[in-house]
N, C-alpha and C positions, 0 to 999 in steps of 0.2 A: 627608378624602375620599380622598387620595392613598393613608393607609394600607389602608381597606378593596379596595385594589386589590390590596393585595398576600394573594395565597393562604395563605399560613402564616399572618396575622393574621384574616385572613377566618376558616377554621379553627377559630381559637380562638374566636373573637367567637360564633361557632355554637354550641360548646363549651358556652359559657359562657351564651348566651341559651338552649337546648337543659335547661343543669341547673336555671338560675333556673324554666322553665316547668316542669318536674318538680316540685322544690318548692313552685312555686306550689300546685301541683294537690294535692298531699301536703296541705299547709296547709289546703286549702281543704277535701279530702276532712275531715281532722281537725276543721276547725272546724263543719263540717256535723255531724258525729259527737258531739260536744259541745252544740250546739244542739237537738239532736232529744232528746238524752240530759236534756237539764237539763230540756226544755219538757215531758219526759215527769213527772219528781219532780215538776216544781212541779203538773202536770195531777195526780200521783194525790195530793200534798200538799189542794189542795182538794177533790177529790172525798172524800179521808174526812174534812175538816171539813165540807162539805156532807150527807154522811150522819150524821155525829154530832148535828150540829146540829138535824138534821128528825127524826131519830128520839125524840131529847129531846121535840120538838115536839109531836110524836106522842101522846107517853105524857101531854102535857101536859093534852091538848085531849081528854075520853070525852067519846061523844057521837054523835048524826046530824050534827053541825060537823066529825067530824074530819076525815072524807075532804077535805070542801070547805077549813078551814083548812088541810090539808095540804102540799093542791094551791098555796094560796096563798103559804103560806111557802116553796115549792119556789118556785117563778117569782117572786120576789122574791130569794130567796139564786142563782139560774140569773141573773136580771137582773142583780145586782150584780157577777158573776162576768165575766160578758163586758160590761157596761157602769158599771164602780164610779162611783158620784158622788162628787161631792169632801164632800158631809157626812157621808155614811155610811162614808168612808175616814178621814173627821176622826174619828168617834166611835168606829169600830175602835181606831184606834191607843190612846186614849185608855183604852179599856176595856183593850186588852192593856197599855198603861203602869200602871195598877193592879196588874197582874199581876209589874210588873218585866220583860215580856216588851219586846225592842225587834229592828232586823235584825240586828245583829249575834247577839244569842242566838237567834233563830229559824234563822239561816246555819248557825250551830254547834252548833246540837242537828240540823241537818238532816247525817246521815252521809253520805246519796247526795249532795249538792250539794257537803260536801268533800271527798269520793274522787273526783267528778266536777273539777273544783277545779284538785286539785293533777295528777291526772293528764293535766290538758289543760297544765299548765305542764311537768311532765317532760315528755310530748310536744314540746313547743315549744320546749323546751332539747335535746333531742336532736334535732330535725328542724335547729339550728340548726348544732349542732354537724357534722351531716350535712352538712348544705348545707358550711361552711366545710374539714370533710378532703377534699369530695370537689373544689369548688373551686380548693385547696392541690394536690390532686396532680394534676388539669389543668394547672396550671400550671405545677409542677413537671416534668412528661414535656414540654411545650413547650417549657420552657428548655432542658432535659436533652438532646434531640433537638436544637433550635437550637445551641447551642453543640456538641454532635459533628460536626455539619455544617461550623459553625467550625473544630472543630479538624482535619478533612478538609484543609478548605483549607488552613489554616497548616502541613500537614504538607506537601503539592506545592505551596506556594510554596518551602517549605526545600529538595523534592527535586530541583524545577527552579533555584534557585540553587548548588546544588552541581552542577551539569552532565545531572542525568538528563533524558533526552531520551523515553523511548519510556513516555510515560504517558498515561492514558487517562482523565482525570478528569470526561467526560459524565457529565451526568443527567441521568432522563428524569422526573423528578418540578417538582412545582410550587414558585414560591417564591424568593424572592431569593436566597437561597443557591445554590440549583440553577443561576440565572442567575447569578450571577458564577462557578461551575464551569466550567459551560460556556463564559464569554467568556476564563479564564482558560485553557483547554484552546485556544482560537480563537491568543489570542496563544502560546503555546507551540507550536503547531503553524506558527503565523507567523514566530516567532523561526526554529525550526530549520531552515525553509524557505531563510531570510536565508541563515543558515548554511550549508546546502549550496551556495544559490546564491553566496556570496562563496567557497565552498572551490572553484568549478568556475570561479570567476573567475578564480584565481589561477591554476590550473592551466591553463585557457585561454590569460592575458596568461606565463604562461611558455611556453608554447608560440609562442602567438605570435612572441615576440621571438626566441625561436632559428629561427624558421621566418625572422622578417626579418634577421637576421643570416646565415641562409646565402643569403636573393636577393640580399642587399648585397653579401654576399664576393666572386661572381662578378663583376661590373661592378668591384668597387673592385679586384680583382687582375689585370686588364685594363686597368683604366687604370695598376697600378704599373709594368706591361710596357710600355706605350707609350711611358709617361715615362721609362723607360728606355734603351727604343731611340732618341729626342726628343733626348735627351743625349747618344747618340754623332754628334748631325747627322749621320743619313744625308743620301743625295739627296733633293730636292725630290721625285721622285715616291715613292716609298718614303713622306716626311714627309707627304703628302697624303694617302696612302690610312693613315696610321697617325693622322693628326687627324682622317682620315673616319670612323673608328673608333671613337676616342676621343668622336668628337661622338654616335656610336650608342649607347654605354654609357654618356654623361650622358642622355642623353633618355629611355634605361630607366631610370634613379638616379630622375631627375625625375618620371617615370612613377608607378613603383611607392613613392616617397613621398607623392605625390599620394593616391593610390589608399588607402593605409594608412592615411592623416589622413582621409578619406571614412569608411572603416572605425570606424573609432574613434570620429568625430560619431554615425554610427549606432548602432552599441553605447552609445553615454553618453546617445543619447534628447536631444542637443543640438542637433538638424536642426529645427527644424518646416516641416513640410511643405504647400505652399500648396494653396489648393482653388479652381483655379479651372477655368474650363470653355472647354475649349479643339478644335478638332477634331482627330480622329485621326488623320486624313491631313498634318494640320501635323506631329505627332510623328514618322510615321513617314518624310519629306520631310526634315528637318532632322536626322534619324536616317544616313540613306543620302547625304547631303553628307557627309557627318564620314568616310565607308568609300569615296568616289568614286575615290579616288587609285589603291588596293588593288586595288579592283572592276575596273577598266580595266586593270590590272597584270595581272590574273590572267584577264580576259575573260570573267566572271563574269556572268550574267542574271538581273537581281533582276523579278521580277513581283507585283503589289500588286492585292490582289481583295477589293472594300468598297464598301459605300456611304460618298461622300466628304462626306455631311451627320449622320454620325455624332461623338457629340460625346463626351466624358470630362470629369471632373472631377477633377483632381489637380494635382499639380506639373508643369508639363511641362518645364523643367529637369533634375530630378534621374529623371522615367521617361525621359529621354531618352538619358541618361547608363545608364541600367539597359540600354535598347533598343541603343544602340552595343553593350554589351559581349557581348550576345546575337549579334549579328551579325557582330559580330568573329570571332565563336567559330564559324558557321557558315560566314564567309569560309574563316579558317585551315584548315578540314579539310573544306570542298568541295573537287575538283579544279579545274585550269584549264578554264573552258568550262564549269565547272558551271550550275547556275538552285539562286536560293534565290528562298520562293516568302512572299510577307506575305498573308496572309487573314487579316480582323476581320471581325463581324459584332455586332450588339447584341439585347435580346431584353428584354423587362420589368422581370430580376432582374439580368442582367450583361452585360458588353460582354468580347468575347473578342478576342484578338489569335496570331495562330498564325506561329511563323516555320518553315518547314520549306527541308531541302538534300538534296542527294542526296549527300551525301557518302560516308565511309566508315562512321559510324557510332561508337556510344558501346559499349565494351563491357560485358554486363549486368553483371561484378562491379564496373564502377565509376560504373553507373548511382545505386545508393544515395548517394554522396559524390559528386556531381559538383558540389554547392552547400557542400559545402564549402571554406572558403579554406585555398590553399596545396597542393590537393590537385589531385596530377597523373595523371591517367590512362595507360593502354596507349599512348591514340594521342595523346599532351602533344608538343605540339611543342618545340623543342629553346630556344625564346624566354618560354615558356609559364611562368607565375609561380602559377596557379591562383588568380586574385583575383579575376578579372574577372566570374565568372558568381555566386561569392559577393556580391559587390556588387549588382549584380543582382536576386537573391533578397531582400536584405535590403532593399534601393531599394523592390520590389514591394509584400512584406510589411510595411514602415513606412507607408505609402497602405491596405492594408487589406486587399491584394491577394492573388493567387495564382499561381504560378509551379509549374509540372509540365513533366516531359521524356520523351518515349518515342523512342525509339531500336531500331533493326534494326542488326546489324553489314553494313556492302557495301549499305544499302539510302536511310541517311542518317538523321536526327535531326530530331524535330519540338519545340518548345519552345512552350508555351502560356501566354497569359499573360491573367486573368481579372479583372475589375473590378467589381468588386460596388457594383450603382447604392445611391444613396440613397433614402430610405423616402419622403420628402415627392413628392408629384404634379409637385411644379414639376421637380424635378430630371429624372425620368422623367420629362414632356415634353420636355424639351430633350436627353438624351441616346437616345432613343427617338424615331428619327422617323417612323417609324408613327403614333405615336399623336398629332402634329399634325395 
């Protein structure tokens, strides 16, 4: 059963059932042809032993009897004709055995019954021989077709192991062949895919590391200057503010190692990330503890505008750590006295989270790359490593999420961050409180 599934044997099977009914029909038309032809000799074979025979009859019988005998021996020789009895077929034979007459010599002195005969056997010999060439070279264009197909394939298996890359070996016909073209076009397109992506990795992790080799240089060549000056024991106060130092450039080492190993869990997809459901106003609560120090440093007004029975489902650890570094970012380049402003709201399909500042703003050529790590803008502060809103972005987007930034220069920076609920009802009731 499994092969009639397959179209190329389907095909043939057609093919082949298709010619046998052809020849049936040939055959049959022939044999009807032969039938009618034989039944006709043998009809006029009796009808001139029927006139021979009455006509003799005839000449036999003068007289006012003949008509009436006539009549008699006709329906007696017509009766025998369509109803022979077994004695008067017994006394036939009998009278023709005298004669040395038997069927074999009646068959053989009959010409029409052996031109009839043999012509229906040449017939039958070539109708058969028909049937068998034409058969043979159905059979033959299947194989013939199948194996070029084959050899299709075996020629881009060899072009794709020698390295060619830009081939196109779809089809759009029926047939297992066509389907292994096509899945082996699926993996070659998959392979090269790898490919590039492992060529953009490398290129990426070299980058990377020189990007983390020059945040590194700065703090490690401040601290060889410390220890420097450490070694000539200056004065205590001098040594105090050169440990105070010292201790600010281990805590950015610290930092930005921290920060880099985060990075890399995300990139290697070795994070999983919890689902559970939690309120948004815990997020953003435990968000603004982590910046209080700053915020008060800089006298800064943070304002928070939500319904507080609004709920999320995610990590709230690692969006927490996304949400500090956002606000970080908005701290550093609001002014003293500024307002940074949190607005969330939720809605059937997503729950939005909005941080906006009135700061200076982002400028539009380095709005495109602001998510990228390592990447310093116009207005980068002079501590500014470009990790933090990278991380960020990637935190958002491992949850499901989405992160966008619009920006005014002089008017301030809005950063938006979007949660797309789940499909099941239960989930929408609990992060949707409306719809309780």
């Amino acid at each position: 059963m499994k092969m009639l599934k397959n179209p190329e044997f389907s095909k043939l099977v057609i093919l082949w059932l298709t010619g046998l009914l052809t020849f049936a029909v040939i055959a049959f038309g022939l044999a009807t042809y032969h039938f009618h032809a034989q039944r006709e000799a043998i009809f006029n074979q009796q009808a001139a032993i029927v006139a021979a025979v009455l006509d003799d009859a005839m000449q036999d019988k003068p007289g006012e009897q003949t008509d009436q005998s006539y009549r008699d021996d006709e329906k007696a020789v017509v009766e025998q004709i369509l109803r022979p009895q077994t004695d008067e077929v017994e006394r036939g034979k009998e009278l023709l055995k005298r004669y040395g007459i038997d069927q074999n010599l009646i068959y053989n002195e009959q010409a029409t019954m052996v031109q009839l005969h043999h012509s229906h056997i040449v017939m039958l010999l070539l109708l058969i021989l028909l049937a068998f060439v034409t058969m043979g070279y159905v059979l033959w264009r299947y194989l013939q077709l199948h194996y070029r197909k084959l050899d299709e394939v075996t020629h881009y298996a060899r072009l794709i192991a020698e390295g060619e890359e830009a081939l196109d070996m779809r089809d759009n016909e029926e047939g297992t062949v066509s389907i292994l073209k096509n899945e082996m076009y699926k993996i070659t397109s998959m392979l090269r895919e790898q490919k590039n992506d492992l060529q953009q990795d490398k290129v990426q992790l070299a980058a990377s590391i020189a990007d983390i080799s020059h945040q590194l240089k700065t703090p490690m060549t401040s601290l060889f200057v410390v220890h420097d000056v450490l070694q000539d024991n200056p004065a205590e106060e001098v040594k105090e503010k050169f440990l105070h130092r010292m201790q600010a450039q281990l805590d950015r080492m610290e930092w930005l190692i921290s920060s880099l190993l985060k990075l890399a869990k995300l990139d290697a997809g070795t994070i999983e990330m919890k689902k559970e459901l939690y309120p948004i106003q815990t997020l953003i609560d435990r968000s603004l503890e982590s910046l209080s120090v700053p915020l008060d440093i800089r006298m800064q007004q943070v304002t928070v505008h939500g319904d507080e029975r609004i709920m999320l489902r995610g990590d709230l650890n690692w969006t927490r750590e996304a949400l500090v570094n956002m606000l970080k970012n908005a701290v550093e380049h609001t002014p003293e006295g500024g307002e940074i402003e949190l607005t969330y709201e939720t809605n059937p399909l997503y729950t939005k989270l909005t941080i906006a500042d009135n700061g200076a703003g982002i400028d539009p050529q380095d709005l495109p790359y602001i998510f990228n790590r390592f990447y310093r803008g116009k207005n980068a502060g002079a501590d500014s490593v470009g990790i933090g809103l990278a991380m960020a972005y990637a935190i958002i987007k491992k949850q499901g999420g989405d992160l966008t930034v619009h920006s005014e220069p002089g008017e301030g920076t809005t950063f938006t961050v979007t949660f797309f609920h789940a499909s099941s009802s239960e989930d929408r009731n609990h992060l949707h409180p409306a719809s309780r």
